[in-house]
C-alpha positions in Angstrom: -1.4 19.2 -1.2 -1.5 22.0 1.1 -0.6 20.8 4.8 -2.6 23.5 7.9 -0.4 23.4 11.0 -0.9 26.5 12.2 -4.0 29.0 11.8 -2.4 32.0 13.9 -3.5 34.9 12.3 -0.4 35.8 10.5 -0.3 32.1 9.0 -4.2 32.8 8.4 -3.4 36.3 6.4 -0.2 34.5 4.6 -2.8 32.0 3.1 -5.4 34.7 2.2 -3.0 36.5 0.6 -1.2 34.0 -1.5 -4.5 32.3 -2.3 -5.9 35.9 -4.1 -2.6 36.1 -6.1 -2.4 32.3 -7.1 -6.4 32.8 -8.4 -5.3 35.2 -10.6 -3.0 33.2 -12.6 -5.5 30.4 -12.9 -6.4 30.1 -16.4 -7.7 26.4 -16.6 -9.4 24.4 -13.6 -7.4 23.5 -10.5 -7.3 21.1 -8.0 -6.1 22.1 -4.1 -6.3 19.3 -1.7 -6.1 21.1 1.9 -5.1 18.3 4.5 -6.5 20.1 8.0 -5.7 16.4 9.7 -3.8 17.8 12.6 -5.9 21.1 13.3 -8.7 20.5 16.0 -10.5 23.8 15.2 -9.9 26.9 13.1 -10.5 30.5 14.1 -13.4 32.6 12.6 -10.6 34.7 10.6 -10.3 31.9 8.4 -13.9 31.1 8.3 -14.3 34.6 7.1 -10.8 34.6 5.0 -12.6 31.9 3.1 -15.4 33.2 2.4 -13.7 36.3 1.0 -11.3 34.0 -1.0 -14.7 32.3 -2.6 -15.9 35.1 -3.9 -12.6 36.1 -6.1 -13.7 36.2 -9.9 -11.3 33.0 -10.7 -13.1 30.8 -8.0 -15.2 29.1 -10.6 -12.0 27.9 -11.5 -11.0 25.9 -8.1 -12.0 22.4 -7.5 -11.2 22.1 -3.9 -10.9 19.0 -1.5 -10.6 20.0 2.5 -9.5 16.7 4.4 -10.3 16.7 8.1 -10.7 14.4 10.9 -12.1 17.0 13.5 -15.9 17.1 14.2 -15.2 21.4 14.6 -13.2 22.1 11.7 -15.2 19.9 9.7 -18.4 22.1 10.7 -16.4 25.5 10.3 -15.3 24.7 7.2 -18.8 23.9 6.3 -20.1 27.3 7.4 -17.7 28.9 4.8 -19.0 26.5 2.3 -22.5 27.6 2.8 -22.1 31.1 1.7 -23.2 31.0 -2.1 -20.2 32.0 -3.8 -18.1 30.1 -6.3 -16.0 27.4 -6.6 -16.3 23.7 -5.8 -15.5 22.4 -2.4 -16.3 19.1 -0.5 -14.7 18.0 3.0 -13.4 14.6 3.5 -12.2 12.3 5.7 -10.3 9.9 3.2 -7.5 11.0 1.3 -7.9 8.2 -1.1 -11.7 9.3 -1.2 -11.0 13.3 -1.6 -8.4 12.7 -4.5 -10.4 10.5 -6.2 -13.2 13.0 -6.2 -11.1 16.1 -7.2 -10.2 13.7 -10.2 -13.3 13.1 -11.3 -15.2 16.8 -11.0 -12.5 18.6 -12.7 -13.1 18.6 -16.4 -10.3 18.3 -19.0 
C-alpha cells in the first residue's frame, strides 16, 4: 500500500518518477493500492502526472485501487481515469472493498 501525505510538487515528481522506473520492471500483473484517505484534494500536476504515468507501455500491466474519502480527490482522480489510456483503475471508499477487488481482476 502506497500511503499520499503530501502532493507538493517535489513529492508529486518523486512519485512520477519512481512510478515510470518501477513499470519497467513489471513483467507480470501488479497490484498498487493508493490510500489518498488523508488528502482533501490533489493538484492538477498529479492529475496530469497521471495521466502521463497511464500511458507508459507496461500500464496494461497495473491493476490499480485509489482509496479516498474526499468528494475532490475522488473526482480528480476520476478526471485522470477518463483519459483512454491503459491500465486498470477504480476508486474506493472501502479498503476491505478495494482489496478485494484488486484480488479478483488481476489474473494469475
Amino acid at each position: 500500500m502506497v500511503i499520499a501525505e503530501d502532493v507538493s510538487d517535489e513529492t508529486v515528481q518523486h512519485w512520477y518518477e519512481y512510478s515510470m522506473a518501477d513499470m519497467l520492471m513489471y513483467t507480470e500483473p501488479t497490484r498498487i493500492l493508493y490510500d489518498m484517505r488523508q488528502l482533501n484534494t490533489i493538484s492538477m500536476n498529479a492529475v496530469h502526472k497521471a495521466i502521463k504515468l497511464r500511458r507508459h507501455p507496461n500500464i496494461h500491466l497495473a491493476y490499480v485501487a485509489v482509496l479516498t474519502t474526499s468528494i475532490t480527490v475522488k473526482a480528480l482522480v476520476n478526471v485522470a481515469l477518463s483519459v483512454n489510456a491503459g491500465g486498470r483503475f477504480a476508486t474506493f471508499t472501502d479498503e476491505e472493498a478495494a482489496v478485494k477487488w484488486l484480488f479478483t481482476q488481476v489474473p494469475e
